[in-house]
N, C-alpha and C positions, 0 to 999 in steps of 0.2 A: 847429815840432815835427818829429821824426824819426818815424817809421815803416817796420815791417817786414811789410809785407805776404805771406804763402806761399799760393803758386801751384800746382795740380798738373796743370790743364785739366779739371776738375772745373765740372758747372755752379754748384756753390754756393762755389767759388772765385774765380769770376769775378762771382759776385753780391756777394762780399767784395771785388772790388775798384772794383763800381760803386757802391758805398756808403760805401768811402773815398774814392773820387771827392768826393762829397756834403761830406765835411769838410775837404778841404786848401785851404791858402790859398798864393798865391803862393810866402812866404817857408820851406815847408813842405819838406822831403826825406821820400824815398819809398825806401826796397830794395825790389825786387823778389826773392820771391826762391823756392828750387825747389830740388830734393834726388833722388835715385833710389838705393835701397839697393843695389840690382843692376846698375846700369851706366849708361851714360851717357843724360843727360837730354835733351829735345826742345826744342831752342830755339824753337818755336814757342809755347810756353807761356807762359814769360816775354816773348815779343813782341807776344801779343796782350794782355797784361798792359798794358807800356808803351803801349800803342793806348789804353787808354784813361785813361790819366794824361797824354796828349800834350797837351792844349787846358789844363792845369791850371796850369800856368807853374811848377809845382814840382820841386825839384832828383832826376832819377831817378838810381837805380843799379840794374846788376841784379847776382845772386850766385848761381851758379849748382857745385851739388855734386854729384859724381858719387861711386856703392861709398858712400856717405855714410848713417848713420844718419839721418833726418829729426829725429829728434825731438834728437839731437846737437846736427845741424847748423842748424836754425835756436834751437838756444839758444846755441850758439856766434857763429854771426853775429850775432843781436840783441847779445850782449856786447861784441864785436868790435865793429860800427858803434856801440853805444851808443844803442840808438834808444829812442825815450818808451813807444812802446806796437806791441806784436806785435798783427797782425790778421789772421784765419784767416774761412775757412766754416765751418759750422756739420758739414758734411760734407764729405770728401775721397774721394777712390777709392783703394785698394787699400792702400800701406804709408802714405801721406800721413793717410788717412782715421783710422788707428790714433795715429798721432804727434799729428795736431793738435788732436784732438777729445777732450778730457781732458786728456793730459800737457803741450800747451801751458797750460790752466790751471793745473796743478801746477806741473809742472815751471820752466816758464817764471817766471809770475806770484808763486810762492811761493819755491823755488829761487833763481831768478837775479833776482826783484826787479823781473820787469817787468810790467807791465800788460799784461792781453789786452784784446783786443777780437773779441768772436766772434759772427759775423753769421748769424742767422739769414735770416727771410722778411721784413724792414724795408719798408713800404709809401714805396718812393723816391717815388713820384708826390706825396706829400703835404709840404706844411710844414714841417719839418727840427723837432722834439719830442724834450724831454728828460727821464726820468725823475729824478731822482739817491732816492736810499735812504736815507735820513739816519738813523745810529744814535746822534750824541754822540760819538764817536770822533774823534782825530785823521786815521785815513786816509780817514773819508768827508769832512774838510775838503781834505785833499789830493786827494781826487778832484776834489772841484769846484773849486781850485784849477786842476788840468789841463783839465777843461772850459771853463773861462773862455779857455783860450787856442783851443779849437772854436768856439765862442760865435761868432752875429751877430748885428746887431742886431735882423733879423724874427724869429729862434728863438722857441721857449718852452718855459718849463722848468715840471714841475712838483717838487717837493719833499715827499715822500709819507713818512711811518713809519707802523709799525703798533706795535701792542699786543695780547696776551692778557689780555681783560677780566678782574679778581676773579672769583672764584665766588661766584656770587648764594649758596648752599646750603652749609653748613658741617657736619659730622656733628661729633654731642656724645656721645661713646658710643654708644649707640643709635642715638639721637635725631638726626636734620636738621634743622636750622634755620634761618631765612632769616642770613646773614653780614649780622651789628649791624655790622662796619666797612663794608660794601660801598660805597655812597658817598663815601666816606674815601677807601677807596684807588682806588676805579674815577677820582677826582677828581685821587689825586695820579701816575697810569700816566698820564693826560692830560696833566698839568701837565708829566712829564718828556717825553715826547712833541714837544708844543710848543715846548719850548726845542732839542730837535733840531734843529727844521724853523727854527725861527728862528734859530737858529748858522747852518745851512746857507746862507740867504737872506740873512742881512747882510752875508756872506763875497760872497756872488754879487753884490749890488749893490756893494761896496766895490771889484769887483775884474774888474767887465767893464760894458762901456755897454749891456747888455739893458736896456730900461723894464723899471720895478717893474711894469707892468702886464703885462707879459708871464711876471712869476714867480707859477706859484699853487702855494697848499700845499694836502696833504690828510693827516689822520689818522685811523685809523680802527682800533678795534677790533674783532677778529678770532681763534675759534680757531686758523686757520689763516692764519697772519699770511705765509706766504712764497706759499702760494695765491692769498689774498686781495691779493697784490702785482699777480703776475702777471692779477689778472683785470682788477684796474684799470687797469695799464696796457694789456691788452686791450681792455677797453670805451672808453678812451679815445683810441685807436688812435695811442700812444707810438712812437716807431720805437726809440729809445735808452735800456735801464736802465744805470743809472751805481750801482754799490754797491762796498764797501770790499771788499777781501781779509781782513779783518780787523775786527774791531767790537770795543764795551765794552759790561760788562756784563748787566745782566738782555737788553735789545734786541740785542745779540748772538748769545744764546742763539735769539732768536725767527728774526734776521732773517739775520744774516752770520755768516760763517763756510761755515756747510752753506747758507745761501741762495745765494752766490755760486754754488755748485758745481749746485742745485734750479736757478736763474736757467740756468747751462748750455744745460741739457738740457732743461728745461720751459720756455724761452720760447720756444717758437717762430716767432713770427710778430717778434720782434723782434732787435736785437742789443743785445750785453749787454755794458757795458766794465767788467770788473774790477780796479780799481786797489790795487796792491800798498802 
């Protein structure tokens, strides 16, 4: 896989690129890459960059723009090199900080069709954890398509959807009443649920050597099903959420779309790969 990673010498720049570190594999290319709207850049930036991709065996380049828009110029290079997936920190300093932290998810991931990856506070020290978000959609199948090619074989994934339960209470005019469908339907938001997570998981085993024992799923209902994501993968101390750009129908509404953008900025403790 290709990768564009942007540098500004920011600490949570360089915490984005020791957690790219975490996923390249030999056969893997890396841009390094860096921008200054007002004049020329600090080759020290991108060299402590490459310092720590050096032990990786992976193919580097760097790309270096000066008087350059950021937010331009690393949608222009990703284009230009054609790379899989843009990865930023979660925060940048000064014009970097405004360019990558949003408009890289718009712009980039929506716009130009490329995946971000945007690093929060990922607990490196631990077991390499995967969420993915399963809505039924074809791009949360192409996500994990793309993850398949991160995948090793000690990984672990979980497989998680939510739902907003029926309402137990129905009003009849006046009247509240307990909802006579509620079992019905709290039965059939499960049943579509389940078929998510199991699209997702058979695509996974079909299409990388992780043991099944290492894929779990979780569903759960939730009024607050983009909440209720993040706390799960909080309590279960995920380093990686994996969701669509894009979802279908009613789970769409709940989870993608504005959950991508909620995943942002409300995961903090993790990073969040948004595939377009």
């Amino acid at each position: 896989m290709k990768f564009l990673v942007g540098v500004d010498g920011s600490e949570h720049a360089i915490g984005a690129t020791l957690y790219l570190k975490t996923l390249l594999r030999p056969s893997d290319e890396v841009v390094v890459y860096t921008a200054s709207k007002t004049g020329s850049v600090d080759p020290a930036v991108t060299a402590k960059a490459k310092s720590v991709f050096a032990d990786t065996g992976a193919q580097l380049e760097v790309q270096e723009d000066s008087k350059v828009d950021p937010r331009e110029g690393i949608r222009d290079c990703a284009s230009k090199k054609n790379v899989d997936i843009v990865v930023v920190g979660s925060r940048g300093q000064g014009v970097l900080k405004r360019a990558f932290l949003g408009s890289v998810s718009s712009d980039v991931a929506q716009t130009q069709g490329r995946s971000v990856l945007i690093v929060h506070r990922p607990e490196l020290e631990r077991n390499r954890t995967f969420m993915i978000c399963a809505d039924g959609s074809e791009t949360i199948l192409r996500a994990t398509r793309m993850l398949t090619n991160i995948l090793k074989p000690d990984d672990h994934v979980v497989i998680y959807t939510g739902f907003i339960p029926p309402p137990l209470m129905v009003a009849t005019g006046r009247v509240v009443l307990r909802n006579p469908q509620y079992e019905q339907e709290l039965l059939e938001a499960q049943e579509r649920a389940l078929g998510c997570v199991d699209e997702v998981r058979q695509a996974l085993l079909e299409a990388t050597v992780l043991p099944a024992n290492n894929i779990a799923t979780k569903v759960e209902g939730s009024n607050e099903p983009r909440d209720a994501a993040i706390e799960f993968a909080d309590t279960n101390h995920l380093q990686t959420i994996v969701c669509g750009s894009r979802g279908l129908g009613t789970i769409r509404r709940l989870l993608f779309g504005s959950f991508s953008t909620h995943l942002i900025h409300n995961a903090t403790k993790h990073a969040v790969l948004v595939v377009h």
